[in-house]
C-alpha positions as CSV (number, residue, x, y, z in Angstrom):
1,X,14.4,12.2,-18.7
2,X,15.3,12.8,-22.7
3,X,15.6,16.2,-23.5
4,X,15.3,16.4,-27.6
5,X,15.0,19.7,-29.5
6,X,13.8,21.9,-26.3
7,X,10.9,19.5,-25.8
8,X,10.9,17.0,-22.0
9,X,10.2,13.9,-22.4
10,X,9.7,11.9,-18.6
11,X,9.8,8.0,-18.7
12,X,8.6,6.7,-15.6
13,X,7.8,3.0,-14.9
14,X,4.7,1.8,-12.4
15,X,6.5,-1.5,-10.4
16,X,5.9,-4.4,-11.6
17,X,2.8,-6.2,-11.3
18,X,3.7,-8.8,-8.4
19,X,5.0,-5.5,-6.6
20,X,1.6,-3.5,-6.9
21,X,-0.5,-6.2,-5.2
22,X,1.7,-5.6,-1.9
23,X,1.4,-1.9,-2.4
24,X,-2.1,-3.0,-2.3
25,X,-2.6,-3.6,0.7
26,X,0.2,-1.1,2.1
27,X,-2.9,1.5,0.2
28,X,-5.3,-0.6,2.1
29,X,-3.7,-0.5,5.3
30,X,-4.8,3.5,5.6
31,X,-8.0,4.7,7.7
32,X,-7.7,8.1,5.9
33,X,-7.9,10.0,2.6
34,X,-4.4,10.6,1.0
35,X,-2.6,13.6,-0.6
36,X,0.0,13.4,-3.2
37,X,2.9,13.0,-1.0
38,X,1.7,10.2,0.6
39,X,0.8,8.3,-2.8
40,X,4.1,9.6,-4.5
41,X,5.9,8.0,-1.4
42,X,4.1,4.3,-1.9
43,X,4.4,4.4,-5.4
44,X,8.1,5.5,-5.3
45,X,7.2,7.6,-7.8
46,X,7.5,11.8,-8.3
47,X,4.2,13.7,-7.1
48,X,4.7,15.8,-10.4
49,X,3.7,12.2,-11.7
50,X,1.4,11.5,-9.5
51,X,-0.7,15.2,-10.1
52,X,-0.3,13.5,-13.8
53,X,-1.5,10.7,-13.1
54,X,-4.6,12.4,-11.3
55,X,-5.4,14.6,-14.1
56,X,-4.4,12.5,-17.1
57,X,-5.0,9.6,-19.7
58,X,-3.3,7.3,-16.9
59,X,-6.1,8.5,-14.7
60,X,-5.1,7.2,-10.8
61,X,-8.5,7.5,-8.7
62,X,-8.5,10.7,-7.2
63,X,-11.4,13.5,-5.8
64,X,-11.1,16.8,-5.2
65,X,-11.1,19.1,-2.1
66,X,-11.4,22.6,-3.0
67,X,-8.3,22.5,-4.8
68,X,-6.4,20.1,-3.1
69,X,-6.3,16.5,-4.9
70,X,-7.1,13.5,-2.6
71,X,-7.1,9.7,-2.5
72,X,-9.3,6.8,-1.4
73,X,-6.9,4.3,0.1
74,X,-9.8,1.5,-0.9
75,X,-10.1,2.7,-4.2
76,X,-6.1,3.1,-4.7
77,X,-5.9,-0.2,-3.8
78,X,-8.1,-2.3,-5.9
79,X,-6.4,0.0,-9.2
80,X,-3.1,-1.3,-7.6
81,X,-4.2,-4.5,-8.3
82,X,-5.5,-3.8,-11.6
83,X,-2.4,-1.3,-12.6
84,X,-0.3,-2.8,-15.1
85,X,3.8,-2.2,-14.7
86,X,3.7,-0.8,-18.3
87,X,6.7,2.4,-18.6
88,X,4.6,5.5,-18.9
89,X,5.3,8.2,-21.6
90,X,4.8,11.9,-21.5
């Protein structure tokens, strides 16, 4: 995290591309609909990033609940295979 002038900047860096095909299928190996914890812990990535990611230009596949944010596992996975390991900047 770069801190410049009172303004956040948050670098954050999808795995590589040989890494998100076996995420993949660890997405793909679910039976239910996941939250944000559960994506943030496959990703190995912050579920600040994540709600990002949900809402944003990045734009993971998500639905909504109410208010709560949820995941297909089958849709999370074919983007996993598609996601580049580009670094991410907000």
């Amino acid at each position: 995290m770069n801190t410049t002038a009172g303004t956040t900047e948050t670098t954050e860096t999808l795995p590589s591309p040989k890494k998100m095909l076996g995420i993949a299928s660890r997405f793909a190996a679910f039976d239910h609909a996941l939250n944000i914890n559960e994506v943030a812990d496959v990703l190995g990535l912050n579920k600040k990033t994540i709600e990002r990611m949900a809402r944003g230009a990045d734009r993971i596949p998500s639905f909504k609940i109410g208010n709560q944010v949820r995941f297909d596992p089958r849709h999370l996975a074919e983007w996993a295979k598609t996601a580049r390991g580009d670094k991410r900047k907000r």
